[in-house]
C-alpha positions as a printed NumPy array, in Angstrom:
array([[ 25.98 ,  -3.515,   7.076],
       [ 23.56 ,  -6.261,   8.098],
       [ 20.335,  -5.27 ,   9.936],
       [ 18.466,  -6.977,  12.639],
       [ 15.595,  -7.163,  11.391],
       [ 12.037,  -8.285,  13.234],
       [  8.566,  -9.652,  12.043],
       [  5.419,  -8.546,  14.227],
       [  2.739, -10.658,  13.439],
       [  3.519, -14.178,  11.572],
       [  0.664, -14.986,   9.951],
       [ -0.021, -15.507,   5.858],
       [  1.038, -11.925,   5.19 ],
       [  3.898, -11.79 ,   7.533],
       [  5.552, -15.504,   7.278],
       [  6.115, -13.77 ,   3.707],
       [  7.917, -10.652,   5.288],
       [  9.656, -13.195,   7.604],
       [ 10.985, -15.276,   4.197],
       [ 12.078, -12.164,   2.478],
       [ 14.034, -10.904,   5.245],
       [ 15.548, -14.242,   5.687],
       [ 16.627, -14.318,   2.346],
       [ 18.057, -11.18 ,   1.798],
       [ 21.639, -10.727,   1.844],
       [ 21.493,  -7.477,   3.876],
       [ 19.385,  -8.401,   6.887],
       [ 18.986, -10.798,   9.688],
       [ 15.978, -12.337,  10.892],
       [ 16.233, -12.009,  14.393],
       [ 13.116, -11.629,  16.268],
       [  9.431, -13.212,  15.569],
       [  6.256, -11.808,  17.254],
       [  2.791, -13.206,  17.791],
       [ -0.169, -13.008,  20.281],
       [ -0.488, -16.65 ,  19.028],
       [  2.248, -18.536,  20.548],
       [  2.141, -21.577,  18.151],
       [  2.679, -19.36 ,  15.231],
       [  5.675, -17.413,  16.674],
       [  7.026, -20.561,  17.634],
       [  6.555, -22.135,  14.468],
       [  8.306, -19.384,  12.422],
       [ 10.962, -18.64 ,  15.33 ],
       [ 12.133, -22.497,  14.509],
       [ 12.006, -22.063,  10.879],
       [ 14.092, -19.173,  10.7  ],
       [ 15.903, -19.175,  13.402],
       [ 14.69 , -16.153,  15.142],
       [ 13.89 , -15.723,  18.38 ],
       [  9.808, -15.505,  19.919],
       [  8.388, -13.322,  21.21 ],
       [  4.591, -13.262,  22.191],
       [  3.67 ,  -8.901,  22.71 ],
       [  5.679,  -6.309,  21.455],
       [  6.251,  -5.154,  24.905],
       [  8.012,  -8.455,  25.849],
       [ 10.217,  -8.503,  22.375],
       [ 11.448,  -3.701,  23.316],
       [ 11.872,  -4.869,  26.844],
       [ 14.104,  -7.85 ,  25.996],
       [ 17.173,  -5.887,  24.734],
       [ 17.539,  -7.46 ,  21.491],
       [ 18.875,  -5.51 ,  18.894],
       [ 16.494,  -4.196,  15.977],
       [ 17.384,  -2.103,  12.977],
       [ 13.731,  -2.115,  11.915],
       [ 10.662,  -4.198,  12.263],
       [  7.784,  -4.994,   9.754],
       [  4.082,  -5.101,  11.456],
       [  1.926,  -7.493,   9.514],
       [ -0.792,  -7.336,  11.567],
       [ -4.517,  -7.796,  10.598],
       [ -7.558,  -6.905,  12.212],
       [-10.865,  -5.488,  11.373],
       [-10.834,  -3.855,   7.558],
       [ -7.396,  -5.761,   7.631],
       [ -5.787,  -2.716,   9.48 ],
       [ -7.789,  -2.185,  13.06 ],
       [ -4.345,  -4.332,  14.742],
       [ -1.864,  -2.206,  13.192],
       [ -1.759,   1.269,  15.622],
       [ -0.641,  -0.011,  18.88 ],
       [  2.587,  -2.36 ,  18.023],
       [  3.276,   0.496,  15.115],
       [  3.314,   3.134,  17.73 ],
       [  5.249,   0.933,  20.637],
       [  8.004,   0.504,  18.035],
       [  8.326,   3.812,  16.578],
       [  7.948,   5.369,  20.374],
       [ 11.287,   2.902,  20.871],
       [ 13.17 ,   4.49 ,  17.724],
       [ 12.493,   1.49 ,  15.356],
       [ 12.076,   2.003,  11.618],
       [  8.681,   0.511,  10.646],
       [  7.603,  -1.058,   7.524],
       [  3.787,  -1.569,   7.85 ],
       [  1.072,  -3.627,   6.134],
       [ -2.008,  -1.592,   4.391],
       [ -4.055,  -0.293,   5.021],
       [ -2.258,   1.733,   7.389],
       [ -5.604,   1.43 ,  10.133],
       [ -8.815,   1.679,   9.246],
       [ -9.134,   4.697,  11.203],
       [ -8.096,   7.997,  10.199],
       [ -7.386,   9.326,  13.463],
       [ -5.162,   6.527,  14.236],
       [ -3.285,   6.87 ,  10.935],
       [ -2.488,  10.121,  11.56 ],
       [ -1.047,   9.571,  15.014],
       [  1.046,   7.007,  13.421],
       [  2.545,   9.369,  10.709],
       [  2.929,  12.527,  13.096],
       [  5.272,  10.094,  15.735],
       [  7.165,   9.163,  13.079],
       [  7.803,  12.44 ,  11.911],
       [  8.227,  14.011,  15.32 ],
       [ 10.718,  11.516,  16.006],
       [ 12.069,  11.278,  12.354],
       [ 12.421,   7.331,  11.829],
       [ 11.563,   5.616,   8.752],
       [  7.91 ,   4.581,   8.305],
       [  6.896,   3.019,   5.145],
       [  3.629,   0.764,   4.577],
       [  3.739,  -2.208,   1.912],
       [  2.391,   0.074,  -1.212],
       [  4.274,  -3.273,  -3.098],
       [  2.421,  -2.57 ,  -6.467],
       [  4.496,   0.925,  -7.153],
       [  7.479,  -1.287,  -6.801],
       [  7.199,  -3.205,  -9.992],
       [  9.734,  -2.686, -12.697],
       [  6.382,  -1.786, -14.509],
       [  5.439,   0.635, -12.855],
       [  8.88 ,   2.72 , -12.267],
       [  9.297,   2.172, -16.204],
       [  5.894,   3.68 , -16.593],
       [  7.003,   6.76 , -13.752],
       [ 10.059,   7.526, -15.71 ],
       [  7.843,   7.994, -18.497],
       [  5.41 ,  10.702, -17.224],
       [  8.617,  12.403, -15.346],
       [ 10.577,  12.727, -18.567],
       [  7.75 ,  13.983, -20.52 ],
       [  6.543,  11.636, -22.604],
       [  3.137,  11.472, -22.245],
       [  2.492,  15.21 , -22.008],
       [  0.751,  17.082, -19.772],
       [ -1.895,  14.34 , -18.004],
       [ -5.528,  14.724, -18.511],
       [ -6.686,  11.528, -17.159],
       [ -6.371,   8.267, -15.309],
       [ -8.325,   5.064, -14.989],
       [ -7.938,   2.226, -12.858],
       [ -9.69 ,  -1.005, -12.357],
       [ -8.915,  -3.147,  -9.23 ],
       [-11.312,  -6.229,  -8.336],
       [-10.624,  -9.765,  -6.954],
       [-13.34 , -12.024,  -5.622],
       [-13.617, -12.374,  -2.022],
       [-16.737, -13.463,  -0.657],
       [-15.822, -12.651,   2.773],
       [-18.604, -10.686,   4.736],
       [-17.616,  -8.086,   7.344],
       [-18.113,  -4.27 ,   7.948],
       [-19.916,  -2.276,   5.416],
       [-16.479,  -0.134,   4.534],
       [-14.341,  -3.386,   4.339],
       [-13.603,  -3.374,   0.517],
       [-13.136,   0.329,   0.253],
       [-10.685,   0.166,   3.118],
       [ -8.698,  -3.501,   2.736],
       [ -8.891,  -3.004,  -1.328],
       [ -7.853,  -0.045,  -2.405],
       [ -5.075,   1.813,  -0.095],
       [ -3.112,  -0.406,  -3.329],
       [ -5.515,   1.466,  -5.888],
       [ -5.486,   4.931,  -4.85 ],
       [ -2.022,   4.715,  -3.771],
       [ -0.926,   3.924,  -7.297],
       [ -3.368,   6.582,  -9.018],
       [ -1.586,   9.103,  -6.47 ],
       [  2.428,   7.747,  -7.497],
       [  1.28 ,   8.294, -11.31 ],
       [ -1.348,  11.55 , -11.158],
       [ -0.214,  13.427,  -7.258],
       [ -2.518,  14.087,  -4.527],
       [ -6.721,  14.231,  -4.828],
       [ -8.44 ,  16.949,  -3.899],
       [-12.266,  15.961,  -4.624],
       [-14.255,  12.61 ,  -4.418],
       [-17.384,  11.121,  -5.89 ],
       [-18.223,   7.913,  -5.28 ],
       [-21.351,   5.797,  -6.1  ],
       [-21.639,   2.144,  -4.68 ],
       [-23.732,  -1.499,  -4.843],
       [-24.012,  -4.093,  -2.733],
       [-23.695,  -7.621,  -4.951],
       [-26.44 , -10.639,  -5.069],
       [-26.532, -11.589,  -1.886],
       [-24.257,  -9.183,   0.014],
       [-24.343,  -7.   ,   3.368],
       [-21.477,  -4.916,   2.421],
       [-20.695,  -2.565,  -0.688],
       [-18.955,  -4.835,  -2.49 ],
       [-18.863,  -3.178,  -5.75 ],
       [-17.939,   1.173,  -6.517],
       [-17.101,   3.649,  -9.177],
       [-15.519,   6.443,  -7.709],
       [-14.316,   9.749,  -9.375],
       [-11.366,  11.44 ,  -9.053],
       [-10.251,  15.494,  -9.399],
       [ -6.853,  15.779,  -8.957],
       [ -4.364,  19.164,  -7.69 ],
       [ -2.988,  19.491, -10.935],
       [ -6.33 ,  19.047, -12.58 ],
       [ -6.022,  15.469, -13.99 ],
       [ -9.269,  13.379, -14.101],
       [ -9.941,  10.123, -12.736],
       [-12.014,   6.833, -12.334],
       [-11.237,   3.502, -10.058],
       [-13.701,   0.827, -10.294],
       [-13.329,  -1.944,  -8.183],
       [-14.869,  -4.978,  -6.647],
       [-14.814,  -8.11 ,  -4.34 ],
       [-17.113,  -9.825,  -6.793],
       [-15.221, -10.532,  -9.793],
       [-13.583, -13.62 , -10.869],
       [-10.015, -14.007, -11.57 ],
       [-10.081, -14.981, -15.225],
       [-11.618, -11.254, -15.586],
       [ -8.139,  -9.294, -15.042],
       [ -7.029,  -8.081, -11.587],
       [ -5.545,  -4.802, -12.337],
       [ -5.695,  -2.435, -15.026],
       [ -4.214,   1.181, -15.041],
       [ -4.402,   3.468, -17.869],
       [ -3.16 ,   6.979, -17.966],
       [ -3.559,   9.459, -20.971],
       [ -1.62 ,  12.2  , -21.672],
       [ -1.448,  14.672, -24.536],
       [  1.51 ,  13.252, -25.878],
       [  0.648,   9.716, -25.748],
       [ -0.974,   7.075, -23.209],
       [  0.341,   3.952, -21.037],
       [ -1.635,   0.513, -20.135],
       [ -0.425,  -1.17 , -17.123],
       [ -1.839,  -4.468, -16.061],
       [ -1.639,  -6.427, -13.59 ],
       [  0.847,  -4.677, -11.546],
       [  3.319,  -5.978, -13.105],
       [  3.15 ,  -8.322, -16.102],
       [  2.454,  -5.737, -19.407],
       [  2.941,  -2.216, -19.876],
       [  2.156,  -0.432, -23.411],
       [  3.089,   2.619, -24.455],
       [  0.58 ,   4.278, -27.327],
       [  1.939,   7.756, -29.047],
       [ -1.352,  10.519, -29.746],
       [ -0.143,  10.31 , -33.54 ],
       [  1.085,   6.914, -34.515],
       [ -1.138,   3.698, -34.335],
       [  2.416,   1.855, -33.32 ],
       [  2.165,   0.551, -29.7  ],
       [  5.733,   0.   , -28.01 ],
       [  5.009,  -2.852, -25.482],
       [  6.552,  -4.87 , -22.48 ],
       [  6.221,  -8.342, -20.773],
       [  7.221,  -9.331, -17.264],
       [  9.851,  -6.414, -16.893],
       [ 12.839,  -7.404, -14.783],
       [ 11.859, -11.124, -14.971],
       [  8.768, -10.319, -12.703],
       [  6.017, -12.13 , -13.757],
       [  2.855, -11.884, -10.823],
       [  1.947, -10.122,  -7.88 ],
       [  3.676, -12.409,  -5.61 ],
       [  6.616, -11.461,  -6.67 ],
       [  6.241,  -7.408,  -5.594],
       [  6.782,  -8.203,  -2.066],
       [ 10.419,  -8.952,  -2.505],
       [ 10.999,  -5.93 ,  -4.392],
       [  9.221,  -3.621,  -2.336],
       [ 11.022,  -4.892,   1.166],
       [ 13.893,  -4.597,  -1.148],
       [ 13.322,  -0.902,  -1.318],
       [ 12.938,  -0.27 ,   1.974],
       [ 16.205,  -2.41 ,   3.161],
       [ 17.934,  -0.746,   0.771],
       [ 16.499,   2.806,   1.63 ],
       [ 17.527,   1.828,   5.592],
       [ 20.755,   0.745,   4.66 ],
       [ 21.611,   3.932,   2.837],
       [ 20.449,   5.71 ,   5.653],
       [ 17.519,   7.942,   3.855],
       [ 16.203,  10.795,   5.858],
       [ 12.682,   9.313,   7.132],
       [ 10.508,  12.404,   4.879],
       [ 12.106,  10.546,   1.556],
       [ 11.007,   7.097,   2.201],
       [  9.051,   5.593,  -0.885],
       [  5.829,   4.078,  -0.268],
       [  5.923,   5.652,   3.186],
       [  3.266,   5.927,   6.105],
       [  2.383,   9.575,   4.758],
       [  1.227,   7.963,   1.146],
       [ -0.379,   5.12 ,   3.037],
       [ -2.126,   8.02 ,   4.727],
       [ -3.347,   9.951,   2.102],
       [ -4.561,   6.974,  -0.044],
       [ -6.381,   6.362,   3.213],
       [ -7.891,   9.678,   2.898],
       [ -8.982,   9.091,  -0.492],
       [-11.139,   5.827,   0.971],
       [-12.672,   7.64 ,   3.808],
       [-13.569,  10.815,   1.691],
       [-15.698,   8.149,  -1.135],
       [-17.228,   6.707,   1.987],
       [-18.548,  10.308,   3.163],
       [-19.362,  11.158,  -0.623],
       [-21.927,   7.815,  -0.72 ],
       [-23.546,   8.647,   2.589],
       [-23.94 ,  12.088,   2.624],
       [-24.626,  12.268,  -1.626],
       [-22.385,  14.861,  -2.798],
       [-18.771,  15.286,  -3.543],
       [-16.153,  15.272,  -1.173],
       [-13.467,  18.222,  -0.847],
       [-10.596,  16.222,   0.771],
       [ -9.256,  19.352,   2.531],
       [-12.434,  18.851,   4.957],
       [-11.193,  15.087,   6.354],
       [ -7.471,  16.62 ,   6.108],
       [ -8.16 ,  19.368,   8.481],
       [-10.14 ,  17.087,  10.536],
       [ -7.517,  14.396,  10.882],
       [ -4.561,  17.283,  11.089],
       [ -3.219,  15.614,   7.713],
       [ -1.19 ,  18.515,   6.467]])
């Protein structure tokens, strides 16, 4: 089965939603959507797909769609992302979003709970669990051969000099960090952050937060908009009692060191992947595939309920550096009418 398949929002993030879907065997680019006419126009000719400029015009047209990305952007790179999401799931449209989910909790939530109420697919572009790395690196922890986890330790940073709200690298950044520390190490119960503004910044550009997990695991994230590529985007390490992995990069080297052997069993560019680019193929991959096998909408992977919670994760190190003490996540949970 081919689905009809539609792009809100057409800009950097989308037009590469828009090319995947073109390309892929099992859907059909049929609908392109953008408060900027030139831009849905543009990518409407290039693909072939029909413009639209407001969500409203593209439901109330009667074209057909199986399921719809929003690519969206906003303030914190999410503050666009609740009223098309909402429109389309209110219309019974699957919904693959961009992260962060919204930069506002409340808003997140409402997002999540429609979807559930009305039980349609809602998954947010988590692209670096997607990796052949990191399901390699999954399969590992579920079959046992690290042990029982004691800790994990992630590094995230990128330089982007852009200045905007005082939140806006805790909330653009690292929905992709906490939502892979969560698909390794399960949900976070307490937070601990400490932050820095860098030379000549407005906004906290720079953290170390800690990490208590349910099942008692430990962990770290350090990440920044201030460092330079040739540093090392991504680095995730998690040690076991059995043994430890190093994944880096999202994608490109995985290394597997046993507790009692100095031998290191190691991996380049799994499944021919080779950078980050490359994880937004797989990941809309995952989610055409889940749609086209009809999974229930509580079983998608990467889905709006992850986005949430790693959303959770941001907001509850935000409270932790203003109000100086750690965070029980339960209190922004019950607040938000998470779970």
């Amino acid at each position: 089965m081919t689905l009809n398949v539609g792009v809100v929002g057409v800009g950097n993030i989308g037009s590469i939603h828009a090319k995947v879907y073109d390309e892929h065997p099992g859907t059909r680019l049929v609908a392109v959507c953008d408060i900027d006419r030139a831009k849905a126009d543009l990518a409407a000719e290039k693909y072939g797909a029909t413009a639209f400029y407001s969500v409203e015009q593209m439901l109330g047209s009667g074209i057909q769609l199986d399921a719809c990305s929003v690519a969206t952007k906003g303030e914190e790179n999410g503050g666009e992302h609740f009223a098309p999401t909402m429109a389309l799931l209110a219309a019974g449209i699957p919904v693959l979003g961009e992260k962060p989910i919204s930069n506002q909790i409340g808003e997140a939530t409402q997002m999540v709970e429609l979807a559930r109420q009305r039980q349609i697919p809602y998954g947010v572009n988590l692209n670096h669990r997607f990796t052949p790395a990191a399901k390699l690196a999954k399969e590992w922890i579920e079959e046992g051969r690290l042990g029982t986890l004691h800790m994990i330790n992630m590094r995230m940073w990128i330089n982007n000099p852009i200045e905007s709200s005082p939140w806006f690298h805790l909330r653009a950044l690292h929905p992709h960090s906490f939502d892979v520390m969560r698909y390794f190490c399960g949900d976070v119960t307490r937070v601990a952050a400490f932050m820095m503004k860098g030379e000549g910044r407005t906004i906290w550009s720079n953290t170390q937060i800690l990490l208590q997990f349910e099942n008692g695991v430990i962990g770290n994230l350090t990440g920044s908009y201030d460092a330079g590529p040739s540093y090392g985007l991504e680095r995730c390490e998690v040690v076991g009692s059995k043994g430890r992995f190093v994944l880096e990069d999202a994608c490109e080297h995985l290394t597997f060191s046993p507790r009692d052997s100095i031998a290191a069993e190691t991996y380049h560019y799994l499944g021919g992947m080779r950078e980050f680019s490359e994880t937004f193929a797989s990941r809309i991959g995952a989610w055409i595939d889940q749609l086209s096998a009809g999974v229930p909408y509580d079983q998608v992977d990467g889905s709006g309920q992850d986005a949430l919670e790693a959303q959770c994760i941001i907001e509850g190190a935000i409270e932790s550096w203003k109000s100086e003490r750690i965070v029980e996540l339960s209190e922004l949970r019950d607040k938000a009418a998470i779970r």
